[in-house]
Biopython code that builds the backbone (N, CA, C, O; Angstrom):
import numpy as np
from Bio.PDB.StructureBuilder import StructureBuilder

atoms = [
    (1, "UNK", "N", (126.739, -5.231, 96.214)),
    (1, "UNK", "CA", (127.095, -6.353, 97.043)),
    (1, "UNK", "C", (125.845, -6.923, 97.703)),
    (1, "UNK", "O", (124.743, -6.375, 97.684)),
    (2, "UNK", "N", (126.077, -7.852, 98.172)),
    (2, "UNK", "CA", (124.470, -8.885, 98.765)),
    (2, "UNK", "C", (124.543, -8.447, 99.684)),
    (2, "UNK", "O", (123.377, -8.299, 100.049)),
    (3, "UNK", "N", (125.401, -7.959, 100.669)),
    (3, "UNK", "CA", (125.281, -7.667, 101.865)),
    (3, "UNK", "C", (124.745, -5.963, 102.345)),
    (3, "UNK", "O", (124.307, -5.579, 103.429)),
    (4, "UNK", "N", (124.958, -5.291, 101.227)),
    (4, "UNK", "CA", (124.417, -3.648, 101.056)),
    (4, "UNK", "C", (125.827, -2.890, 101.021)),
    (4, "UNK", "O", (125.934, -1.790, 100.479)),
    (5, "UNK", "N", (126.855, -3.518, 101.607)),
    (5, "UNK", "CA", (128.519, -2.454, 101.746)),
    (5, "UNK", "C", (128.682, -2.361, 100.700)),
    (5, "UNK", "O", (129.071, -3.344, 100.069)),
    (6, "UNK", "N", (128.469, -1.219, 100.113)),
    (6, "UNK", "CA", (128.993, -0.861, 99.433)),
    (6, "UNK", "C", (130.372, -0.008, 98.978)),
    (6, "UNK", "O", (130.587, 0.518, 97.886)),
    (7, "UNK", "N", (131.185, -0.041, 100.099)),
    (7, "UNK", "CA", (132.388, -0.028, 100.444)),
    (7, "UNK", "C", (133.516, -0.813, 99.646)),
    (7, "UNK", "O", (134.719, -0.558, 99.687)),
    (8, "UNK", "N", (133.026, -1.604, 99.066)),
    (8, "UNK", "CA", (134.133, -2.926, 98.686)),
    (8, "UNK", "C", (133.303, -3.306, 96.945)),
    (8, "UNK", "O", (133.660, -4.160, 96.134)),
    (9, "UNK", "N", (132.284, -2.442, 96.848)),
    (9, "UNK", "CA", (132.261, -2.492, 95.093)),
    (9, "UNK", "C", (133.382, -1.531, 94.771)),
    (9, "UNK", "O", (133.637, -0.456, 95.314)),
    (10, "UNK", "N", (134.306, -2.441, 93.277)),
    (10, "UNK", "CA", (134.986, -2.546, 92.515)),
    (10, "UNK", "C", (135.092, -0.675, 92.142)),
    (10, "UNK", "O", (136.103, 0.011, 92.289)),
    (11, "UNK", "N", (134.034, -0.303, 91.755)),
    (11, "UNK", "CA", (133.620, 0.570, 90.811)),
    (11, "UNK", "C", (134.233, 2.537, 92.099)),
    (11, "UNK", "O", (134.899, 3.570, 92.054)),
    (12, "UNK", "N", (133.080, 1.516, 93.181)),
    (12, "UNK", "CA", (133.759, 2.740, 94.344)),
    (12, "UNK", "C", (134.773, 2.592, 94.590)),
    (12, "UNK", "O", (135.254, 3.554, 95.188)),
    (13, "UNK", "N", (135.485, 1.721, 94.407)),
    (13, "UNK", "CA", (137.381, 1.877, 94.969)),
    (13, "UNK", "C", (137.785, 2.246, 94.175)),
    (13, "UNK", "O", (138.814, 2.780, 94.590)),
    (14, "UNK", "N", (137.701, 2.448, 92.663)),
    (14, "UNK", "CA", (138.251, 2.720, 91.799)),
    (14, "UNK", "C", (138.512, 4.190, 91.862)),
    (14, "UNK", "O", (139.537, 4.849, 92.031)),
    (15, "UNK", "N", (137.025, 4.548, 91.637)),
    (15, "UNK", "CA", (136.551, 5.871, 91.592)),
    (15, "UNK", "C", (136.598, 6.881, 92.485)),
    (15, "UNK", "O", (136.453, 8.040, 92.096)),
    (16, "UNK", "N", (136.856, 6.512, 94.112)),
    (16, "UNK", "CA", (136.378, 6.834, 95.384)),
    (16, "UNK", "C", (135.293, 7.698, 95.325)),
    (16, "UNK", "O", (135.229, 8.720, 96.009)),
    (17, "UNK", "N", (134.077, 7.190, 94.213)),
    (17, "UNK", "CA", (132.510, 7.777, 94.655)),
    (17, "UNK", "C", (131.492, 6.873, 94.958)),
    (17, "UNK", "O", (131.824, 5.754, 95.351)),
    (18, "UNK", "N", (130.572, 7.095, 94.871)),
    (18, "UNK", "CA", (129.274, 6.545, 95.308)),
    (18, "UNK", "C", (128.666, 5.393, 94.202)),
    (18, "UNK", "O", (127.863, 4.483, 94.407)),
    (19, "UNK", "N", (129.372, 5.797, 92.943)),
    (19, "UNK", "CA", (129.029, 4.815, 91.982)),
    (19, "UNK", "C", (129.505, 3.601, 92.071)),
    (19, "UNK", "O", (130.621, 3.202, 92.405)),
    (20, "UNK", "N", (128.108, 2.787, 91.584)),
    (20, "UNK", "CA", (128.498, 0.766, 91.860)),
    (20, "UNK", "C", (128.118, 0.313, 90.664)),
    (20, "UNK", "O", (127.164, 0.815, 90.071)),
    (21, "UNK", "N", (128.954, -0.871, 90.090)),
    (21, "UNK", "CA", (128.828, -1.302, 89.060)),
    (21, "UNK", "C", (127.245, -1.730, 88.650)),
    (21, "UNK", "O", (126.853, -1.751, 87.483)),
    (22, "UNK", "N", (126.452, -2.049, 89.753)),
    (22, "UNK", "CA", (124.960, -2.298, 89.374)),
    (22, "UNK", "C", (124.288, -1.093, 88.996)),
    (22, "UNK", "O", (123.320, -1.212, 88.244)),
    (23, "UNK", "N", (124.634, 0.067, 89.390)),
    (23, "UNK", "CA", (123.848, 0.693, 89.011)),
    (23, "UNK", "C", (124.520, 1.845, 87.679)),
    (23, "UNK", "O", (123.979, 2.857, 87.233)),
    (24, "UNK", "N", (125.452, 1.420, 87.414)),
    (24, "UNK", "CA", (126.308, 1.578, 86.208)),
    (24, "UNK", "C", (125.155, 0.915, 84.826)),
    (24, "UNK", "O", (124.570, 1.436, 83.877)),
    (25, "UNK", "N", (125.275, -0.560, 85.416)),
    (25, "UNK", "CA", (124.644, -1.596, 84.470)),
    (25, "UNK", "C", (123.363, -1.503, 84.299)),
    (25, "UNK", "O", (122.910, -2.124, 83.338)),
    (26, "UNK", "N", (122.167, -0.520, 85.373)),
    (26, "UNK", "CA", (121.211, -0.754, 85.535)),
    (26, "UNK", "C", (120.934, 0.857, 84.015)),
    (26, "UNK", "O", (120.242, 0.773, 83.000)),
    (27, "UNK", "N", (121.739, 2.026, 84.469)),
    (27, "UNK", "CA", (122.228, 3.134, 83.779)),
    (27, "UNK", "C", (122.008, 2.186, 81.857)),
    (27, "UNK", "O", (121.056, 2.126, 81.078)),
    (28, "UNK", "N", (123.088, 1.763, 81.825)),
    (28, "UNK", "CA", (123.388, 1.359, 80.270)),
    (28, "UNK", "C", (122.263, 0.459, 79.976)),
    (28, "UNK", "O", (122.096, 0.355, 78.761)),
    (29, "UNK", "N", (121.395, -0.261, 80.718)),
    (29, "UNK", "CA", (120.250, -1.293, 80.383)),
    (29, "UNK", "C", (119.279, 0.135, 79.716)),
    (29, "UNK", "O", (119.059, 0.409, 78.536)),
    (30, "UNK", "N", (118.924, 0.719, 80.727)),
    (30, "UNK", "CA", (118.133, 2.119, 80.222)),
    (30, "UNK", "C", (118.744, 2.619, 78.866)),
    (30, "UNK", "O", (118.158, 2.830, 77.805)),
    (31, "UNK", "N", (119.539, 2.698, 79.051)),
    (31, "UNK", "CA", (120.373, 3.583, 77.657)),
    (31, "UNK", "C", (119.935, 3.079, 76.509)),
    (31, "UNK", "O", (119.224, 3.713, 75.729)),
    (32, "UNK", "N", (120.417, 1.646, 76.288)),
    (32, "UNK", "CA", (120.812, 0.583, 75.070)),
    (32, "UNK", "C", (118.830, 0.579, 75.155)),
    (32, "UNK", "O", (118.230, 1.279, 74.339)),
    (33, "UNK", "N", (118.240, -0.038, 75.921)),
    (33, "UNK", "CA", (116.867, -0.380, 75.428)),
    (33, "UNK", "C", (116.017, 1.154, 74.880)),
    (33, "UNK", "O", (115.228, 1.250, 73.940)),
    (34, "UNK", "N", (116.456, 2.166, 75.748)),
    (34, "UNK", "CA", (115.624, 3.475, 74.803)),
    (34, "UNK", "C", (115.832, 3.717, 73.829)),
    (34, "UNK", "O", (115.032, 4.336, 73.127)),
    (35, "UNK", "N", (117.464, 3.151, 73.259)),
    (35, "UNK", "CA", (117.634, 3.504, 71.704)),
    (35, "UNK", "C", (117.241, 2.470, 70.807)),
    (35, "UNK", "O", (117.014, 2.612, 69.606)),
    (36, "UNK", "N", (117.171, 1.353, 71.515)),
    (36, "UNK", "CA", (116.580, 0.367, 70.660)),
    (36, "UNK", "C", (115.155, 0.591, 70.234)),
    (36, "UNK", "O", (114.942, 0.499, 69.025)),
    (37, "UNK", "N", (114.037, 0.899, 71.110)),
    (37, "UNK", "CA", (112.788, 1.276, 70.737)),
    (37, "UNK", "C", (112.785, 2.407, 70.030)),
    (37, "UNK", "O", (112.063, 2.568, 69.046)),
    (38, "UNK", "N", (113.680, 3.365, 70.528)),
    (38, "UNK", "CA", (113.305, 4.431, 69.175)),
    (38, "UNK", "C", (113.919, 3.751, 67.942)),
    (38, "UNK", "O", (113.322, 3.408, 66.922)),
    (39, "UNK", "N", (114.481, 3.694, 68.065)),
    (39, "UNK", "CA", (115.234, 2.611, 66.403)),
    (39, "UNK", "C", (114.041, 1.977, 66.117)),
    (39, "UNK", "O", (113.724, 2.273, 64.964)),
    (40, "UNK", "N", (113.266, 1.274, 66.608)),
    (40, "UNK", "CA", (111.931, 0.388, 66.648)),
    (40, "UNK", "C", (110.663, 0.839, 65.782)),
    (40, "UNK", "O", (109.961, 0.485, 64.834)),
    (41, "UNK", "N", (110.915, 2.356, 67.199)),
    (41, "UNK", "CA", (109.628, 3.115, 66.389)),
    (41, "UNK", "C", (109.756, 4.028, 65.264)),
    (41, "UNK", "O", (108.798, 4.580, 64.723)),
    (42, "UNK", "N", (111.627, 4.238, 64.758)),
    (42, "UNK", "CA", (111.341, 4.726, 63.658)),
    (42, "UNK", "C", (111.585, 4.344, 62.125)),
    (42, "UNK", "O", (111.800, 4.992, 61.100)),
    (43, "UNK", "N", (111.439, 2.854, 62.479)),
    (43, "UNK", "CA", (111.129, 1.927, 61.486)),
    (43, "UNK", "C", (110.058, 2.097, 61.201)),
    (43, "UNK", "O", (109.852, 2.279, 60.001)),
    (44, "UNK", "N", (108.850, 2.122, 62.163)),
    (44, "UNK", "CA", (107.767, 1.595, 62.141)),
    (44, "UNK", "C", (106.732, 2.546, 61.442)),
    (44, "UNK", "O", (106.724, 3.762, 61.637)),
    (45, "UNK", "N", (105.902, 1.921, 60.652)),
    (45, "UNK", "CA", (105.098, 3.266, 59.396)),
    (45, "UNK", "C", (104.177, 4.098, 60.504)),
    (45, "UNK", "O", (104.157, 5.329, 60.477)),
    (46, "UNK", "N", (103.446, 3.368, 61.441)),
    (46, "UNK", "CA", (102.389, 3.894, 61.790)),
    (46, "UNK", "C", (102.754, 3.501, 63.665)),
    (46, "UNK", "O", (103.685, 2.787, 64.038)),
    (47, "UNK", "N", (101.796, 4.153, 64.529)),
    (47, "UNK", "CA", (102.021, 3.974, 65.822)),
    (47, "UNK", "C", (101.612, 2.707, 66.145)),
    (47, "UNK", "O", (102.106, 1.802, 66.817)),
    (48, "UNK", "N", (100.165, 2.898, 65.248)),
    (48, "UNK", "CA", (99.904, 0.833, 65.505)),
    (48, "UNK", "C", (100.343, -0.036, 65.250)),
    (48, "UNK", "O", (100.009, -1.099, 65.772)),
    (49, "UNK", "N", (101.439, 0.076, 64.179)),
    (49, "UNK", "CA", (102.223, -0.819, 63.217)),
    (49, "UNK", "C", (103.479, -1.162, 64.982)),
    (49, "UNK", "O", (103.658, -2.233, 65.562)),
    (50, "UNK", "N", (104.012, 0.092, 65.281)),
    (50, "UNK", "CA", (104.942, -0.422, 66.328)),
    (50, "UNK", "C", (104.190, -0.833, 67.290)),
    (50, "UNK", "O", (104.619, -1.847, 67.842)),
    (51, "UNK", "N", (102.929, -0.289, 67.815)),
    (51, "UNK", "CA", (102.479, -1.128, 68.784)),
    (51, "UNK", "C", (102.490, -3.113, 69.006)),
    (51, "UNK", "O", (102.815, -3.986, 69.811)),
    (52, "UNK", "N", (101.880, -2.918, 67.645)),
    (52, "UNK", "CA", (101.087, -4.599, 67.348)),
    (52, "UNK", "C", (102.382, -5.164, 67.115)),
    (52, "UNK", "O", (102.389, -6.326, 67.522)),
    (53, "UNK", "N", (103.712, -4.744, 66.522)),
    (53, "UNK", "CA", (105.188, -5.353, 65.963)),
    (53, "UNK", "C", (105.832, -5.570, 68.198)),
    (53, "UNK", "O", (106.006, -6.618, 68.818)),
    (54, "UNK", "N", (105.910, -4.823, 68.453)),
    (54, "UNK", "CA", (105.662, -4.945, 69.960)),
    (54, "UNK", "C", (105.291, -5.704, 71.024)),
    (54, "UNK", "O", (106.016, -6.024, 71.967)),
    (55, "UNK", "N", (104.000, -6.025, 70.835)),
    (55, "UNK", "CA", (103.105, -6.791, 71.482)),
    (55, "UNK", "C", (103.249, -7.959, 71.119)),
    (55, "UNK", "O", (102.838, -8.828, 71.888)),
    (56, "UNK", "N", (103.799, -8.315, 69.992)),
    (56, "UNK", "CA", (103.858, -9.368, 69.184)),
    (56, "UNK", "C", (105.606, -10.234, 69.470)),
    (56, "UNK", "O", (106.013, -11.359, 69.181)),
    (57, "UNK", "N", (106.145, -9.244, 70.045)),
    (57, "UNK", "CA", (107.576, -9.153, 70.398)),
    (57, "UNK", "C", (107.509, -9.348, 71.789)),
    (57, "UNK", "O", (108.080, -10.411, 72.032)),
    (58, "UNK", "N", (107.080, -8.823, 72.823)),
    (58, "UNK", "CA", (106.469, -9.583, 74.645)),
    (58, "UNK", "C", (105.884, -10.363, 74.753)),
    (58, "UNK", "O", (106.293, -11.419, 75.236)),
    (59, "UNK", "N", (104.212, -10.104, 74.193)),
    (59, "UNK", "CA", (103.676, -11.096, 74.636)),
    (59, "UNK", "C", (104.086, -12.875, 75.150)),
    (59, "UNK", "O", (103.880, -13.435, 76.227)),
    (60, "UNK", "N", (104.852, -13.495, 73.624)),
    (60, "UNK", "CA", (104.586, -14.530, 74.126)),
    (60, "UNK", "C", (105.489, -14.989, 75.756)),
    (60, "UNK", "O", (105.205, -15.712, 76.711)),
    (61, "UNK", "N", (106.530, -14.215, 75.429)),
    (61, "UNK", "CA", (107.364, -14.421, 76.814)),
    (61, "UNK", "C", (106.970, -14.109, 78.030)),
    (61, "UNK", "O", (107.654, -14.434, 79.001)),
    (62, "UNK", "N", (105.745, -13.395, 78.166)),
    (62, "UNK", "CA", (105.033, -12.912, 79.342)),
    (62, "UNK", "C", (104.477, -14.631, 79.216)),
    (62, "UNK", "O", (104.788, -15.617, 79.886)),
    (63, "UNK", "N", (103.503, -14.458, 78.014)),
    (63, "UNK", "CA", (102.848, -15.680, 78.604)),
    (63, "UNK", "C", (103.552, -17.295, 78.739)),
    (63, "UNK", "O", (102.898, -18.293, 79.044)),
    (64, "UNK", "N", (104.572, -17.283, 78.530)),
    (64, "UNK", "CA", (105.766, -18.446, 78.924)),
    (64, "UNK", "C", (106.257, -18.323, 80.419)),
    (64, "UNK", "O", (106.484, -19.367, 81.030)),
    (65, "UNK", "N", (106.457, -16.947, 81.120)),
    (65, "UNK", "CA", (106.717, -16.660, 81.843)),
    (65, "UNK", "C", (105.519, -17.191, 82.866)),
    (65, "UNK", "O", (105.716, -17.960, 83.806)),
    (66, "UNK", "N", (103.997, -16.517, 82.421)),
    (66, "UNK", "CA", (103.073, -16.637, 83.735)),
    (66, "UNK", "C", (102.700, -18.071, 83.754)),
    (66, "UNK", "O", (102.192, -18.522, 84.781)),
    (67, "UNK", "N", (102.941, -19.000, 82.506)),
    (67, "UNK", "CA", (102.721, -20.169, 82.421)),
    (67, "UNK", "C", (103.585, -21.173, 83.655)),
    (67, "UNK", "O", (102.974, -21.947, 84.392)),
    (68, "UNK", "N", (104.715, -21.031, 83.690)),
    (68, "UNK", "CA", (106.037, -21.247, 84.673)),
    (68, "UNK", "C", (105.844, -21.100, 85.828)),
    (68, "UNK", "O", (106.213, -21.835, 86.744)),
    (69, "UNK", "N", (105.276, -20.181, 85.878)),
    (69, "UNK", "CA", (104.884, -19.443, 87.376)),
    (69, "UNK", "C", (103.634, -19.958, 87.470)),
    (69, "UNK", "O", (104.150, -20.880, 88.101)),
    (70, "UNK", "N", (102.831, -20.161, 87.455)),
    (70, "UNK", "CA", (101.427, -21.167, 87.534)),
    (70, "UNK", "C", (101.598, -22.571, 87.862)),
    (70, "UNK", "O", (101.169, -23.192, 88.834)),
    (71, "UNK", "N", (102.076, -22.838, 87.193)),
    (71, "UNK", "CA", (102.615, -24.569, 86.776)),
    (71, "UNK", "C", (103.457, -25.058, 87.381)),
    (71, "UNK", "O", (103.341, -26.079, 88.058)),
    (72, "UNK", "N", (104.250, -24.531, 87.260)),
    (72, "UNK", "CA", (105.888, -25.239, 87.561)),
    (72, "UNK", "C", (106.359, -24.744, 89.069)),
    (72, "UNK", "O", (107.041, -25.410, 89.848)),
    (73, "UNK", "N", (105.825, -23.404, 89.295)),
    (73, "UNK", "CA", (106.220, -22.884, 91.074)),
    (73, "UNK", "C", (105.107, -22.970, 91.439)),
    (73, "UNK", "O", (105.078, -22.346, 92.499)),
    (74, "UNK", "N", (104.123, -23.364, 91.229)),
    (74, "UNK", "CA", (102.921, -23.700, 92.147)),
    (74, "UNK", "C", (102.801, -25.127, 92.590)),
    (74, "UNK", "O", (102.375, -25.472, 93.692)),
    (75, "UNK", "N", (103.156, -25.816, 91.768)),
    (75, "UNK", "CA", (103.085, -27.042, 91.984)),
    (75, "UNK", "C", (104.077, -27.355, 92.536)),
    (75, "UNK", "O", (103.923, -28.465, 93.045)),
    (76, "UNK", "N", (105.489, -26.761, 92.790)),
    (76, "UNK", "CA", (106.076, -26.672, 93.896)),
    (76, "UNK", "C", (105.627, -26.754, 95.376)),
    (76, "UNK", "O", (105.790, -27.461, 96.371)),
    (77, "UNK", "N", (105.016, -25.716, 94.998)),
    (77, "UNK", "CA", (104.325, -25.611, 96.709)),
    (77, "UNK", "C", (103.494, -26.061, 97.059)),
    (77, "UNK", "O", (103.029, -25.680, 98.133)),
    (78, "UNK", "N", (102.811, -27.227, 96.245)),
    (78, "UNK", "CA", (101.747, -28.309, 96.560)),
    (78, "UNK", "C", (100.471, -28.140, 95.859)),
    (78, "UNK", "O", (99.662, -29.064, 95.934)),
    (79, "UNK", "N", (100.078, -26.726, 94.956)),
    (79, "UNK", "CA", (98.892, -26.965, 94.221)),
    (79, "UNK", "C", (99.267, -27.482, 92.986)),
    (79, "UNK", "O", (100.365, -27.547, 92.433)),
    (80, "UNK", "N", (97.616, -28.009, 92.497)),
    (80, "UNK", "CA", (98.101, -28.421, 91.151)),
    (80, "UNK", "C", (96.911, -27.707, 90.685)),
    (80, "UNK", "O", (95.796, -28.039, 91.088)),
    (81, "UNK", "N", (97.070, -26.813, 89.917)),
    (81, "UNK", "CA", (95.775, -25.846, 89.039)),
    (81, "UNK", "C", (95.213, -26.766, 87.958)),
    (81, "UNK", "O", (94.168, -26.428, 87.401)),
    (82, "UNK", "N", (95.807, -27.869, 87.629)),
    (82, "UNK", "CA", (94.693, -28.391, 86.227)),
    (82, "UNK", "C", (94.385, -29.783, 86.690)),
    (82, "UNK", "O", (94.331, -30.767, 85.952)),
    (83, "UNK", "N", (94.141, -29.764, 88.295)),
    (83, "UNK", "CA", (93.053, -31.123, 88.762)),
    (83, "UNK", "C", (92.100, -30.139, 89.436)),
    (83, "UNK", "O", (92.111, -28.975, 89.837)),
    (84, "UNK", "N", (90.954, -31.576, 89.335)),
    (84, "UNK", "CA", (89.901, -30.523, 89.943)),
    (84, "UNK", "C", (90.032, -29.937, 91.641)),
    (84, "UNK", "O", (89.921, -28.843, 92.194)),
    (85, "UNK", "N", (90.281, -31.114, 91.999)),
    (85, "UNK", "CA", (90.226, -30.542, 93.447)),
    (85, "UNK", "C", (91.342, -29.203, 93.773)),
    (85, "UNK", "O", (90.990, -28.252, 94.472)),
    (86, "UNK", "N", (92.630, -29.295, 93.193)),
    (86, "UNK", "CA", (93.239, -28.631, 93.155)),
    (86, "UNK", "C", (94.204, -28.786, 94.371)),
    (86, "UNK", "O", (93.721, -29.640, 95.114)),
    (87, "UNK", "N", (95.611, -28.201, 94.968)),
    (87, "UNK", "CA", (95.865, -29.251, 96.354)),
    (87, "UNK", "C", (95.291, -27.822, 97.360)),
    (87, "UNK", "O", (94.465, -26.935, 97.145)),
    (88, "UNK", "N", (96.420, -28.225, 98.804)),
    (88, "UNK", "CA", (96.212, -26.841, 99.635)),
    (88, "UNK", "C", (96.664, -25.791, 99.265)),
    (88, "UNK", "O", (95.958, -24.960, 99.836)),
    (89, "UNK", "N", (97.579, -25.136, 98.519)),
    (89, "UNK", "CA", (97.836, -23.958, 97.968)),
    (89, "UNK", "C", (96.651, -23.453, 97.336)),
    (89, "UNK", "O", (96.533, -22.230, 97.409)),
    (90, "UNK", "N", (95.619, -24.160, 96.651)),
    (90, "UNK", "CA", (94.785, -23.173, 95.459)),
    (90, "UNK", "C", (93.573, -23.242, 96.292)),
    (90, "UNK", "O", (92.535, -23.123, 95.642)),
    (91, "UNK", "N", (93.420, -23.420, 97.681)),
    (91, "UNK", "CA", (91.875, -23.671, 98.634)),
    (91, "UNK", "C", (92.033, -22.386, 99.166)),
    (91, "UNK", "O", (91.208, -21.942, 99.964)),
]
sb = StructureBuilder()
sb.init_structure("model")
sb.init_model(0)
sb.init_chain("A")
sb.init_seg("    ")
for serial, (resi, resn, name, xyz) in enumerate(atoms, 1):
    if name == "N":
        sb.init_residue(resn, " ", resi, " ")
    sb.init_atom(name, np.array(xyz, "f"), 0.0, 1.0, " ", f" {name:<3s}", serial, name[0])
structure = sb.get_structure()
């Protein structure tokens, strides 16, 4: 819940324990992605083969991600990184 009561998640009334559906979901995120990488890595011929198949698989979304976050929420807040002066955020 947004508020921290966790009194009134679904999961604890059900159950009457301590368990909350977020951290149910946070549980099965772990689960499903460790079996996916081992599935990953035992495709993969060599350690570098899964590394570089990997890297090749994040990267660009990191760098879409830090691009967004540079650009698009900075210039929100009044800088602009690709003029020179740049505004008051990047001084």
């Amino acid at each position: 819940m947004l508020d921290g009561d966790r009194s009134r998640e679904p999961l604890t009334l059900l159950l009457h324990s301590p368990v909350s559906l977020g951290s149910m979901a946070v549980c099965c995120f772990f689960v499903l992605s460790g079996y996916l990488v081992i599935g990953s890595l035992s495709r993969a011929k060599s350690a570098t083969e899964f590394l570089r198949r990997r890297s090749f698989r994040i990267y660009p979304a990191y760098v879409v991600a830090y691009l967004l976050s540079v650009y698009v929420f900075g210039s929100m807040v009044g800088g602009r990184p690709w003029s020179a002066g740049g505004g008051h955020f990047w001084r």
